[in-house]
TILUMMAR-456780 format. One line per field, with one value per atom (N, C-alpha, C, O): residue number from 1; chain; x, y, z; atom name. Coordinates in nm, 4 decimals, always signed. Atoms other than C-alpha are relative to their C-alpha. Example, Ala and Ser with C-alpha at 12.3 -4.5 7.8 and 13.67 -1.06 7.14 Angstrom:
REM residues 2
k <- c(1_1_1_1_2_2_2_2) $
c <- c(A_A_A_A_A_A_A_A) $
px <- c(+0.0890_+1.2300_+0.0900_+0.1936_-0.0820_+1.3670_-0.0770_-0.0261) $
py <- c(-0.1190_-0.4500_+0.1200_+0.1181_-0.1190_-0.1060_+0.1090_+0.2198) $
pz <- c(+0.0000_+0.7800_+0.0000_+0.0665_-0.0060_+0.7140_+0.0730_+0.0899) $
a <- c(N_CA_C_O_N_CA_C_O) $
END
This chain:
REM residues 95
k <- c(1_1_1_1_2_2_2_2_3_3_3_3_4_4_4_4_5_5_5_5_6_6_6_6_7_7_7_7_8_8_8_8_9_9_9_9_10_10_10_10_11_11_11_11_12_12_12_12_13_13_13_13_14_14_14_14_15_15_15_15_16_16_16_16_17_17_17_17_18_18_18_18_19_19_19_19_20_20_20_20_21_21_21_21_22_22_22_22_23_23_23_23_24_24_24_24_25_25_25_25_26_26_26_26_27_27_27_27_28_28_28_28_29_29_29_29_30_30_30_30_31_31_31_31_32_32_32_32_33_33_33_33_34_34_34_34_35_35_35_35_36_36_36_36_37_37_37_37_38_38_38_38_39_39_39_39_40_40_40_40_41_41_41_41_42_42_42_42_43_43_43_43_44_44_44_44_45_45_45_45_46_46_46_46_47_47_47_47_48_48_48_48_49_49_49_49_50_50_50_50_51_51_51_51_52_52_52_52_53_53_53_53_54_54_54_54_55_55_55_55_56_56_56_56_57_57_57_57_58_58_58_58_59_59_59_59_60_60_60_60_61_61_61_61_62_62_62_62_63_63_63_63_64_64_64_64_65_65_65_65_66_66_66_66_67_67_67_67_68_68_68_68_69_69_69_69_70_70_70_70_71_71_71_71_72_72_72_72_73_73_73_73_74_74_74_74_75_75_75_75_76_76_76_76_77_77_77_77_78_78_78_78_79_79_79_79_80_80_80_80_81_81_81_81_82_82_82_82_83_83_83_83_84_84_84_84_85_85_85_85_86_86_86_86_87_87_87_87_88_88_88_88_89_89_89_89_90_90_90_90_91_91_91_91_92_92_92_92_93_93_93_93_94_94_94_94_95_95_95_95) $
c <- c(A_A_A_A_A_A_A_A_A_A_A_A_A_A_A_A_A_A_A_A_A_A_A_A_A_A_A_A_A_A_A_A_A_A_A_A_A_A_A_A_A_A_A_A_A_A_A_A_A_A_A_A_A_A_A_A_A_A_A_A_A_A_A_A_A_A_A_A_A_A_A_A_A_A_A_A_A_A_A_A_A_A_A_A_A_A_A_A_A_A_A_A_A_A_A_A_A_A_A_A_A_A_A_A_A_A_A_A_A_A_A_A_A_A_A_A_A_A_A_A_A_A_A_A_A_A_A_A_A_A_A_A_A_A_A_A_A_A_A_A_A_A_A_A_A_A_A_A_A_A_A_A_A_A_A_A_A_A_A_A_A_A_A_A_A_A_A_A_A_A_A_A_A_A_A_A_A_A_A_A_A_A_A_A_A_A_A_A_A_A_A_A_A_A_A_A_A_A_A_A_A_A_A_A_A_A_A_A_A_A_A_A_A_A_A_A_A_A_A_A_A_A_A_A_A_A_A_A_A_A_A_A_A_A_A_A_A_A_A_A_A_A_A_A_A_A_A_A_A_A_A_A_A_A_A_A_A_A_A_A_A_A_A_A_A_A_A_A_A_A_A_A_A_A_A_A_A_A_A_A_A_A_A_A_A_A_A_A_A_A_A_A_A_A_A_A_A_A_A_A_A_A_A_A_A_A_A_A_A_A_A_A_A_A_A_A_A_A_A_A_A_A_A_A_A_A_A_A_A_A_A_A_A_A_A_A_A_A_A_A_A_A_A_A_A_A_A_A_A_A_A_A_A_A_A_A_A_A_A_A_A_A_A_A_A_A_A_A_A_A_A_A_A_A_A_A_A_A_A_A) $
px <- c(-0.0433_-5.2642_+0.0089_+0.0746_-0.0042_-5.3264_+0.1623_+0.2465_-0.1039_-5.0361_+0.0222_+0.1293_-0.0321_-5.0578_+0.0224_+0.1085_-0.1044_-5.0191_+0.1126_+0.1610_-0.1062_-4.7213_+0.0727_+0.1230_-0.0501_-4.5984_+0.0431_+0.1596_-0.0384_-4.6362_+0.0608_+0.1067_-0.1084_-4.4646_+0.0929_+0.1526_-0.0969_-4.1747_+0.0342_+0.1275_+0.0164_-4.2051_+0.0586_+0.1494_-0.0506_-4.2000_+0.1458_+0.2342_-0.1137_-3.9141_+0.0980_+0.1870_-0.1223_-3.6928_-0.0083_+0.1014_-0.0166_-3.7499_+0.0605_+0.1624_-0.0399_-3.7085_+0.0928_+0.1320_-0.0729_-3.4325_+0.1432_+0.2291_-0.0650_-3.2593_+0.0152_+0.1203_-0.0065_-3.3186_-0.0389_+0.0174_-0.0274_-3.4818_-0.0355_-0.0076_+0.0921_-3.6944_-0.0973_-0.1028_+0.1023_-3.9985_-0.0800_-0.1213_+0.0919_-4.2141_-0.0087_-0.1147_+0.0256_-4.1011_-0.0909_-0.1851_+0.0345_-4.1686_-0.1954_-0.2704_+0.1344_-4.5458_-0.0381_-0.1160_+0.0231_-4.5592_-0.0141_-0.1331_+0.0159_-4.5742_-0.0754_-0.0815_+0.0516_-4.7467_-0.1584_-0.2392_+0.1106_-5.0663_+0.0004_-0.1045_+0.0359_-5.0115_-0.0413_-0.1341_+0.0464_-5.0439_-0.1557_-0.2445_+0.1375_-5.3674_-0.0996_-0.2175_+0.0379_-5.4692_-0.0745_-0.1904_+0.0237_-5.4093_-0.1211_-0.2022_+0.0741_-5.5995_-0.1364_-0.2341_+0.1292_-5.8989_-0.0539_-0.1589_+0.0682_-5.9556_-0.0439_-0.1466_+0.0208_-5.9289_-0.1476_-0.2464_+0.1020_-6.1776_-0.1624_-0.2723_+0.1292_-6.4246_-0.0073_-0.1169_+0.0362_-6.3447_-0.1239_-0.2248_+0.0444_-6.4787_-0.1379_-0.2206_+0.1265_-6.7840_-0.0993_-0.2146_+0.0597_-6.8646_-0.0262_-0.1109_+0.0230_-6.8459_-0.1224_-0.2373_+0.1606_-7.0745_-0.1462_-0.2321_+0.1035_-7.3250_-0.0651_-0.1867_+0.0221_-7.3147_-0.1332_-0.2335_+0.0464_-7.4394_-0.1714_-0.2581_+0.0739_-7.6770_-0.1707_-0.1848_+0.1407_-8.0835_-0.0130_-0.0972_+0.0593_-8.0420_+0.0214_+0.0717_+0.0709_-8.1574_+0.0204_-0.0158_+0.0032_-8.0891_-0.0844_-0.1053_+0.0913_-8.3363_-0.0936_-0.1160_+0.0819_-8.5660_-0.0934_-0.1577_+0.1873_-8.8848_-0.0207_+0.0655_+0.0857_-9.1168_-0.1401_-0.2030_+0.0283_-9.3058_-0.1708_-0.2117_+0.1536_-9.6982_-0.0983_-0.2034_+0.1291_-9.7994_+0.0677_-0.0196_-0.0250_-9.6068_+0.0468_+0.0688_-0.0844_-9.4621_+0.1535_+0.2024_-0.1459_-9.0980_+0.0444_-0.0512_-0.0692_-8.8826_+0.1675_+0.2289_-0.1491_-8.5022_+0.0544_-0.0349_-0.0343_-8.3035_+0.0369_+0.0781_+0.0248_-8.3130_+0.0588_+0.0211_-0.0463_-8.1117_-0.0519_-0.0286_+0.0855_-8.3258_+0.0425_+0.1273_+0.0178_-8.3456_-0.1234_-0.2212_+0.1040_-8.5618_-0.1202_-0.2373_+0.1252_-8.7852_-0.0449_-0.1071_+0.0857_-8.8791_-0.1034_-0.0669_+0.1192_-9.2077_-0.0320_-0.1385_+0.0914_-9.2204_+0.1723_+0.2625_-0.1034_-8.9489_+0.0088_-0.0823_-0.0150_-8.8313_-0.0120_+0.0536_-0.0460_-8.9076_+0.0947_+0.0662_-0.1005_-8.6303_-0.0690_-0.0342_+0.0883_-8.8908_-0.0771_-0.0479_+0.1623_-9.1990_+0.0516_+0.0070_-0.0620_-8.9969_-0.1490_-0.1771_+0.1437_-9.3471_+0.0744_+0.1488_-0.0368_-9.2851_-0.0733_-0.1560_+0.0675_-9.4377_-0.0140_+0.1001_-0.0113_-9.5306_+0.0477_+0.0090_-0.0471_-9.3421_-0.0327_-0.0809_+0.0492_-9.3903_+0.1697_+0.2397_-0.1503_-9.0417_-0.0082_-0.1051_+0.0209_-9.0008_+0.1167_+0.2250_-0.0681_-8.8730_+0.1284_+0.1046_-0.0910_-8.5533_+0.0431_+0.0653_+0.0021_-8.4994_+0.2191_+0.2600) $
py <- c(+0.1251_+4.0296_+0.0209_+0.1141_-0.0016_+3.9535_-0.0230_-0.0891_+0.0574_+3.9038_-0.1442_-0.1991_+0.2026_+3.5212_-0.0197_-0.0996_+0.0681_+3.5165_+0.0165_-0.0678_-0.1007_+3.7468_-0.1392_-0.2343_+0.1013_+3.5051_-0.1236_-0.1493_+0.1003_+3.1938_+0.0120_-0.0857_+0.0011_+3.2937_+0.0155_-0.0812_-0.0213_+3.3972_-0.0799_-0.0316_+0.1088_+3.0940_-0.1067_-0.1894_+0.1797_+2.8491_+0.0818_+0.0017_-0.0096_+3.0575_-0.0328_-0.1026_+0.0623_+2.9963_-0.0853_-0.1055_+0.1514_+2.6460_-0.0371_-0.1054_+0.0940_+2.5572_+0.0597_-0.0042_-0.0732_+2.7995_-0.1099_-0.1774_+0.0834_+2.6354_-0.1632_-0.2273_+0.1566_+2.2859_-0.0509_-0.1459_+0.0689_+2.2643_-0.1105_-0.1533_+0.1519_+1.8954_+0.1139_+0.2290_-0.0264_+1.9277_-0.0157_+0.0988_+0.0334_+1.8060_+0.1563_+0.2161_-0.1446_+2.1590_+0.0830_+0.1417_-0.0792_+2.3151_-0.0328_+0.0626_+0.0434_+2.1309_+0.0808_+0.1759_-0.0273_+2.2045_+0.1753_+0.1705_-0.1332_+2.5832_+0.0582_+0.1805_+0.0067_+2.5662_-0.0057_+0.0824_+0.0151_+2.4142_+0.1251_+0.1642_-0.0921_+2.6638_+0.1335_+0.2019_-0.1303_+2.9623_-0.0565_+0.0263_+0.0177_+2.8014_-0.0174_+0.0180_+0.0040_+2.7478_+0.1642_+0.1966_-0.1339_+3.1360_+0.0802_+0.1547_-0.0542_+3.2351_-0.0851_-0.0258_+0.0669_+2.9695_+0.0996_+0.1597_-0.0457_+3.1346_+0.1825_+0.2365_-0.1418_+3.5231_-0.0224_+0.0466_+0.0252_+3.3953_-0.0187_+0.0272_+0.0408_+3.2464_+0.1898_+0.2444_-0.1026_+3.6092_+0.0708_+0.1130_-0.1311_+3.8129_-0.0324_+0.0466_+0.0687_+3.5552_+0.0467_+0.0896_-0.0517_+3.6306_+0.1895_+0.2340_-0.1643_+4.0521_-0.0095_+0.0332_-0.0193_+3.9998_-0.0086_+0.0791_+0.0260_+3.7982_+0.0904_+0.0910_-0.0744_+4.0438_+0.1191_+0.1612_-0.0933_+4.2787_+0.0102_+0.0976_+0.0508_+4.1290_-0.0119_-0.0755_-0.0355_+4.2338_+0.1622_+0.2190_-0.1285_+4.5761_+0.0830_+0.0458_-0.0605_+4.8343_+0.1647_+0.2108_-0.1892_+5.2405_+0.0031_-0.0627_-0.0672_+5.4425_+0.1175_+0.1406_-0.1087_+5.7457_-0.0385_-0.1224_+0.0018_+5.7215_+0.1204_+0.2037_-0.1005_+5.9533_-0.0488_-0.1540_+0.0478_+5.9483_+0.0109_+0.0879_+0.0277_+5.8715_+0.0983_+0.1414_-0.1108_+6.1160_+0.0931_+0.1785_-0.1603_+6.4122_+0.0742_+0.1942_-0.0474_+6.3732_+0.0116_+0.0172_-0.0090_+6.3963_-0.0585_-0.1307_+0.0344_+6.2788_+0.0175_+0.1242_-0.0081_+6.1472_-0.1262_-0.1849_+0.0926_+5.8705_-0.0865_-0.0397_+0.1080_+5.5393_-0.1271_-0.1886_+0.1399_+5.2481_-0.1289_-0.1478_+0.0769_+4.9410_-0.1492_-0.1730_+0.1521_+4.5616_-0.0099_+0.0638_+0.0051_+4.4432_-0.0622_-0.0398_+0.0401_+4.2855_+0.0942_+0.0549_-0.0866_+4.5849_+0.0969_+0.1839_-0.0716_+4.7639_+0.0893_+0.1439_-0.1470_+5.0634_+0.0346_-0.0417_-0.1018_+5.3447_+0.1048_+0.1860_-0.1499_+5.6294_+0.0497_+0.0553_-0.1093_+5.9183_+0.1429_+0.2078_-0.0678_+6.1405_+0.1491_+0.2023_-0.0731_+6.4239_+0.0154_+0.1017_+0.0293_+6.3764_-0.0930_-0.0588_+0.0799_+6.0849_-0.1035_-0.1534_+0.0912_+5.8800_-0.1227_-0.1085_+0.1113_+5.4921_-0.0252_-0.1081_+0.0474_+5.4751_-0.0913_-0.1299_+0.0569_+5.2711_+0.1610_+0.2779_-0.0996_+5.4608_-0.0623_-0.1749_+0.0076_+5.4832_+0.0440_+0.1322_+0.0158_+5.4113_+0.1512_+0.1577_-0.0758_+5.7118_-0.0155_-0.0713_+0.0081_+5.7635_+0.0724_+0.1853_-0.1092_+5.9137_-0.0157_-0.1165_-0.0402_+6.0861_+0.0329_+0.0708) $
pz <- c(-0.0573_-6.4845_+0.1522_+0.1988_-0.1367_-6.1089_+0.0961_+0.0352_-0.0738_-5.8549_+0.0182_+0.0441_-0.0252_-5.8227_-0.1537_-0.1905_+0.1200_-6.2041_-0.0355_-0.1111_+0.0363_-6.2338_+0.1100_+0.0500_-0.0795_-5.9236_-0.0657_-0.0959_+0.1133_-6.1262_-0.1255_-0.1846_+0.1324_-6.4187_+0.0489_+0.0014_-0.0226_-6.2574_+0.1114_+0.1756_-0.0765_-6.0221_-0.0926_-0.0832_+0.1328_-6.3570_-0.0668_-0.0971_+0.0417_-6.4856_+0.0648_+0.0163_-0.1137_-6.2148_+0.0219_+0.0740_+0.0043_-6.1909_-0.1217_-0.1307_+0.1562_-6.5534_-0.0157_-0.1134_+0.0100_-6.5586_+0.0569_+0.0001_-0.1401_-6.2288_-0.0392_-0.0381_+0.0121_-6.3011_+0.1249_+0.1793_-0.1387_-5.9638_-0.0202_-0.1322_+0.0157_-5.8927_-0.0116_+0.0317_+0.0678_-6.0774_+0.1298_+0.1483_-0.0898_-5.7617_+0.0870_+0.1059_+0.0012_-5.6260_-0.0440_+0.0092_+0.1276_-5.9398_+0.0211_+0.0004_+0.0300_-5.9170_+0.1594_+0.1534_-0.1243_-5.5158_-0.0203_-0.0517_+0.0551_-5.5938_-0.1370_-0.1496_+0.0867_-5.8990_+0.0878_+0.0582_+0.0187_-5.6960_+0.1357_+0.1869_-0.1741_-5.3586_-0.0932_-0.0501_+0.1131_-5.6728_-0.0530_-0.0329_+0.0349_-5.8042_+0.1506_+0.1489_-0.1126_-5.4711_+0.0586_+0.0844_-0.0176_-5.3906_-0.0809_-0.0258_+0.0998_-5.7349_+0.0378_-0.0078_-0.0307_-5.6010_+0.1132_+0.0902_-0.1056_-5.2641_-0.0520_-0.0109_+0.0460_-5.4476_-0.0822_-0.0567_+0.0487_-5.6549_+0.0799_+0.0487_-0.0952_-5.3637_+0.0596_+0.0722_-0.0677_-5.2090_-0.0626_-0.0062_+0.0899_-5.4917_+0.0046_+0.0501_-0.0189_-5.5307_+0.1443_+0.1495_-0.1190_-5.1821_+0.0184_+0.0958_-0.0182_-5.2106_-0.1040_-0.0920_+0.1036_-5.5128_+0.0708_+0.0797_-0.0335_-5.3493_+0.1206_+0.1397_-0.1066_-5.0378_-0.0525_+0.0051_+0.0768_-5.2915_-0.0426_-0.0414_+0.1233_-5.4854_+0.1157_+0.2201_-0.0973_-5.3407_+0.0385_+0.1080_-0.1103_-5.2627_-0.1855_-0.2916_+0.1207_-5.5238_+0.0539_+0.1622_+0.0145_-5.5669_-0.0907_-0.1926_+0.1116_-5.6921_+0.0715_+0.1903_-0.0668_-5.6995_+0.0710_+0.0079_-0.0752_-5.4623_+0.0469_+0.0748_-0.0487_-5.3568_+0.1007_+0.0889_-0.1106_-5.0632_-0.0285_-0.1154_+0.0253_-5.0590_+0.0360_-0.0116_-0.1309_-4.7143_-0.0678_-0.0828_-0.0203_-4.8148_-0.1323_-0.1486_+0.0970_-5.1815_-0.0311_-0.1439_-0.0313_-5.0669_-0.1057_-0.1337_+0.0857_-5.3593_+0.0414_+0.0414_-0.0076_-5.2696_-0.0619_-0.1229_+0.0269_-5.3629_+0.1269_+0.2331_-0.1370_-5.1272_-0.0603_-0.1601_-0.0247_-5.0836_+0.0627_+0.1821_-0.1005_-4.9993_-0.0253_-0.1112_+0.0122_-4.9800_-0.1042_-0.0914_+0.0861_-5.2831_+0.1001_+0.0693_-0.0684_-5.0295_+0.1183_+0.2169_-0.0486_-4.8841_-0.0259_-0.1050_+0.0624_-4.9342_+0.0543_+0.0254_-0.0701_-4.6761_+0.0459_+0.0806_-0.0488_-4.5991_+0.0704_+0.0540_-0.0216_-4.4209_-0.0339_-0.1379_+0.1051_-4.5305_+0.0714_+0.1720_-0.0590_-4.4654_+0.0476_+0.1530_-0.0419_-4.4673_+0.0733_+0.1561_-0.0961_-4.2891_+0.1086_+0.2181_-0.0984_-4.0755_+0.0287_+0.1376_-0.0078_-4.1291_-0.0835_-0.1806_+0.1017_-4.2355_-0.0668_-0.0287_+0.1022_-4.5393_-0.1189_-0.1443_+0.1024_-4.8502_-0.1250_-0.1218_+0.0881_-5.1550_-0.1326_-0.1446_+0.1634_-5.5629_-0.0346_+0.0150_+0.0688_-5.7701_-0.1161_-0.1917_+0.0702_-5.9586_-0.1042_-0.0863_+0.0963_-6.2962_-0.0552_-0.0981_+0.0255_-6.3829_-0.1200_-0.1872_+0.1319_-6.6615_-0.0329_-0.1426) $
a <- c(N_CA_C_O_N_CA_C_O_N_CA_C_O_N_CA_C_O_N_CA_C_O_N_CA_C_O_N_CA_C_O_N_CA_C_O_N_CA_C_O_N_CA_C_O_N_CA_C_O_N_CA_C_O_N_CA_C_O_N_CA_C_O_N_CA_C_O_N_CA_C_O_N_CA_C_O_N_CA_C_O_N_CA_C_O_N_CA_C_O_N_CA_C_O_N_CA_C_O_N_CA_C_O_N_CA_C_O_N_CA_C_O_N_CA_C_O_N_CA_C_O_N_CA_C_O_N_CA_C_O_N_CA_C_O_N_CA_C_O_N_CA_C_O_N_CA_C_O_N_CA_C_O_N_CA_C_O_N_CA_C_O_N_CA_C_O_N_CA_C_O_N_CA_C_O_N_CA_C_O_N_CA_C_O_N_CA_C_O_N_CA_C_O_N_CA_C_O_N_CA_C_O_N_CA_C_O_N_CA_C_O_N_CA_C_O_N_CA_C_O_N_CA_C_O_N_CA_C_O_N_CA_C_O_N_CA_C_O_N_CA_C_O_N_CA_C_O_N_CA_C_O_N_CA_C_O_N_CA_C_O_N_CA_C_O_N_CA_C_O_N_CA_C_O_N_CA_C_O_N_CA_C_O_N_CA_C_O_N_CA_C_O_N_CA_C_O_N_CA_C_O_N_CA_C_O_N_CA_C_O_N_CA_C_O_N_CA_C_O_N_CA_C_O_N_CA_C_O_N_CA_C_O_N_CA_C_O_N_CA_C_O_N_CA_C_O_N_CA_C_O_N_CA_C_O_N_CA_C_O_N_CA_C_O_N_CA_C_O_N_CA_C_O_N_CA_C_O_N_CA_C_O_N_CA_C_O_N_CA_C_O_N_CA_C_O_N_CA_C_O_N_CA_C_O_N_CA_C_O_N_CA_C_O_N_CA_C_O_N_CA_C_O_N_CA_C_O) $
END
């Protein structure tokens, strides 16, 4: 259970407990869904930050070099950490 829900429960207990006004009770109710909306847009946004880039083995074309490379899927030529030539690479298979 997240912190904004743990919040709201013990938010509605103490109201209904208390007997505060309900309009309170609602006024804090939507600033907690509110909180749990924007955590939500955060997370959405780290995902999407994510989302295009690809690990994996390659091996290099000029020299053979074999390392693992972090790329943008729309990229088609790399460093090679070896040779230091920008080359086109072959995805290799790992076992």
């Amino acid at each position: 259970m997240n912190d904004v829900a743990t919040m709201l429960i013990g938010v509605s207990s103490d109201y209904l407990h208390d007997g505060v006004n309900l309009e309170v009770f609602r006024m804090n109710v939507n600033f907690a869904l509110e909180s749990i909306d924007r955590q939500l847009k955060s997370e959405k946004q780290a995902i999407e930050a994510v989302k295009g880039w690809i690990g994996e083995s390659v091996k290099c074309n000029l020299c053979s070099y074999e390392w693992v490379a972090v790329r943008h899927e729309d990229s088609d030529r790399l460093e090679c950490p070896n040779c230091e030539n920008i080359v086109h690479f072959e995805s290799e298979e790992v076992d």
